[in-house]
N, C-alpha and C positions, 0 to 999 in steps of 0.2 A: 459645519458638522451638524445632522440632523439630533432633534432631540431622541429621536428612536436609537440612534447610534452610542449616543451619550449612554443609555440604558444599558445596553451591550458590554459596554464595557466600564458598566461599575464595578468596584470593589469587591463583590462579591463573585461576580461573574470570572472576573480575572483570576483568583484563587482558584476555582470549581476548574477552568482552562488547563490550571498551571497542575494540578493533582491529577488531573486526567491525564495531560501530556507524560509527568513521570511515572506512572504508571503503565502507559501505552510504548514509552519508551524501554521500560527494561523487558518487557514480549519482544521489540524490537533486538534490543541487543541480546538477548537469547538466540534467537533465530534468524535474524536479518532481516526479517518484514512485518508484515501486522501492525506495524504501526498507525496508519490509517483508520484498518480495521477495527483498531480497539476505542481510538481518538475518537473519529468522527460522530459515531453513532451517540456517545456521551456527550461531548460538545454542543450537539443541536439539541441536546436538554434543555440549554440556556443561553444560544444561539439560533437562528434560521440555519437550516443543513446544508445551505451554500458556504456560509461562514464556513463552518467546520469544516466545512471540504477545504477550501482557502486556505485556511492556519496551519493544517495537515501539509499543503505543498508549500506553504510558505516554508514550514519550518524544515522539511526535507532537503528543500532549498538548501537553505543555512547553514543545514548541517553537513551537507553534501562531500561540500572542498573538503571540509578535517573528515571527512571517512576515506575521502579518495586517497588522502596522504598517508593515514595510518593502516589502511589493507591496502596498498597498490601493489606492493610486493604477492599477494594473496588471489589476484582475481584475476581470474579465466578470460585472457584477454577476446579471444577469439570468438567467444560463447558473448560476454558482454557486448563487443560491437556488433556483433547480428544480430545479438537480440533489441537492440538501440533500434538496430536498422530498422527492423520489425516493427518495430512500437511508433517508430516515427511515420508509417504507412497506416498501421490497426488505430492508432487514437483518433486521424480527423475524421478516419469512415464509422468511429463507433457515434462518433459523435453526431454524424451525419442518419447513423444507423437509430440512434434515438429519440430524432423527429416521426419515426415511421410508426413505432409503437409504444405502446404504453412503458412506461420504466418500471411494475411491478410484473409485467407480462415479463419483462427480460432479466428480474430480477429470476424469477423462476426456471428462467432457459439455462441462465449464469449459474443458479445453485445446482440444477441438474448437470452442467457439465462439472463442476468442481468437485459433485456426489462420483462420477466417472471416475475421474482421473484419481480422488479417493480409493476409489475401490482396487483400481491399480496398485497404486503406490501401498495401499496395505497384501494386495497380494504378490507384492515384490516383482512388477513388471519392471523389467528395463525397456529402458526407450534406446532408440538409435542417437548417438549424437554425431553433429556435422553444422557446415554452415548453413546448410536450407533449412535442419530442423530445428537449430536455435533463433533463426528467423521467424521459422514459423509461430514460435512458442513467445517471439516478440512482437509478431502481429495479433495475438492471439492475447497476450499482456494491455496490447494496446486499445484493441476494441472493449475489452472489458474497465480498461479505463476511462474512453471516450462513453460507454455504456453506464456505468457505474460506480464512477472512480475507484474500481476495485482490480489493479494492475495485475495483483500479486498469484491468484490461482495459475495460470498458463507458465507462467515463467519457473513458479517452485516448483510444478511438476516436472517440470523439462529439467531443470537443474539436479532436482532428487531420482527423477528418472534413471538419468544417467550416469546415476551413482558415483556421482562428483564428492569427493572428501569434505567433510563437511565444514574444515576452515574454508575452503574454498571455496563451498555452495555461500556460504554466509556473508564475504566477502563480495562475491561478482551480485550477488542478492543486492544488499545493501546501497553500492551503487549504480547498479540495475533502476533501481527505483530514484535514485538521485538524478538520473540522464529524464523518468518519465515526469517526475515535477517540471522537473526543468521544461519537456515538450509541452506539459501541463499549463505552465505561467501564465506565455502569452495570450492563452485565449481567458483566461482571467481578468487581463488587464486590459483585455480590449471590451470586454464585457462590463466593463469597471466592476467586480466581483472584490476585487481588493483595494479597499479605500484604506486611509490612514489608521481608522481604529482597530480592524486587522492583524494590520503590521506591527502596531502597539499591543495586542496582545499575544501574535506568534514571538515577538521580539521579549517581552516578558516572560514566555515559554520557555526559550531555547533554553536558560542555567540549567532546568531543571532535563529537559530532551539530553543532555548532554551526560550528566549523571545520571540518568536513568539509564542511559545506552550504555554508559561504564558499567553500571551495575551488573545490569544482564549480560554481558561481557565474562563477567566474574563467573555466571553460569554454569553460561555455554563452557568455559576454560574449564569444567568440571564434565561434561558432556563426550561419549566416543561417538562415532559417524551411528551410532545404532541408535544414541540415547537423542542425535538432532533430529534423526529420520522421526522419531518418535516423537517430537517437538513440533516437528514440523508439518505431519497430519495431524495431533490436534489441532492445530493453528488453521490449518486447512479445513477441519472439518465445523470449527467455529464461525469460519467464513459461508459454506456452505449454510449451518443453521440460520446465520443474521440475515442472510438475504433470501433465504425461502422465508422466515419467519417476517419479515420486514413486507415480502411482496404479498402472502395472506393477505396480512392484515390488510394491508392497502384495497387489496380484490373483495375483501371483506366491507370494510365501510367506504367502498365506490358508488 
């Protein structure tokens, strides 16, 4: 283990992780995603922003099986394997798609379509649902994942488009994003992106991912399908902020 690594995960770094994580996680269990969203960007505070990304699917990982167990009864089976299908086509091409141009240049494409489908979703568009369009909206999860490990805009709009109940948006959501870590891993660990002090700090993480998703649990169980929709673009429209504001700055001190 590098002495740089050692640094990573000192004492301090591991606490700043672990507050971040419970906090990132009851947004999660509010609404069933953001989790990334809220993580990552704090994480490379005091990590490199591949770390973050890492601990983010590590810990999705982890947590994945006891979500699958505790909402299986809840998720839109139909919706979730096309959108799988989807996502396992959209991530290697985003990925692919990311060699081509800059990531604050796509950062900008990304927030502008999330700003779109915003706009919809506050003006109460419905979408059509079916198996090509929740494909679609998993290829569409997926590129934005290969692009900027940012899964979540395509899939919540398709889900809330189609004015899915909102246990059951939050549900198929939930491990929606457990199936894209999952596609996620592999190229992690071929990239060696996840070495051991990683997995010792997402592994540190999970007590608290775990209660934090209770918590925000507790919520949501207070929330009707008006008050998640309404959770559910802010969340959206934060995501839309962090990545125009993120790709600025970047276009700014290039």
């Amino acid at each position: 283990m590098s002495s740089g690594l050692m640094v990573e995960c000192s004492a301090g770094t591991v606490v700043f992780v672990c507050s971040t994580v419970f906090i990132s996680a009851i947004l999660r269990g509010i609404t069933g995603f953001g989790f990334a969203l809220a993580a990552v960007p704090l994480i490379s505070l005091v990590m490199p922003p591949v770390q973050g990304v890492a601990i983010a699917i590590l810990l999705q990982c982890m947590i994945g099986l006891s979500d699958l167990v505790s909402v299986r009864g809840l998720i839109d089976r139909s919706t979730l394997a096309m959108m799988s299908v989807g996502a396992m086509v959209g991530t290697p091409a985003g990925l692919m798609t990311l060699r081509l141009l800059s990531p604050d240049a796509l950062r900008v494409i990304i927030a502008v379509i999330v700003l779109a489908g915003l706009a919809g979703m506050i003006g109460k568009v419905r979408l059509r649902s079916g198996p090509r369009q929740a494909a679609g909206a998993g290829l569409l999860a997926g590129l934005f994942s290969g692009l900027a490990a940012m899964p979540g805009p395509p899939a919540v709009a398709y889900v809330v488009g189609t004015a899915t109940p909102a246990l059951q948006a939050r549900a198929t959501l939930m491990v929606f994003f457990f199936v894209t870590s999952l596609i996620a891993l592999p190229g992690l660990l071929v990239q060696r992106i996840v070495g051991l002090p990683t997995v010792l700090v997402a592994a540190a993480s999970l007590p608290l991912l775990v209660i934090g998703t209770r918590l925000g649990g507790r919520v949501f169980g207070r929330l009707d399908d008006a008050g998640y929709q309404k959770a559910a673009i802010a969340t959206l429209a934060a995501t839309a902020l962090a990545s125009a504001s993120r790709s600025v700055w970047g276009l700014l001190n290039a």
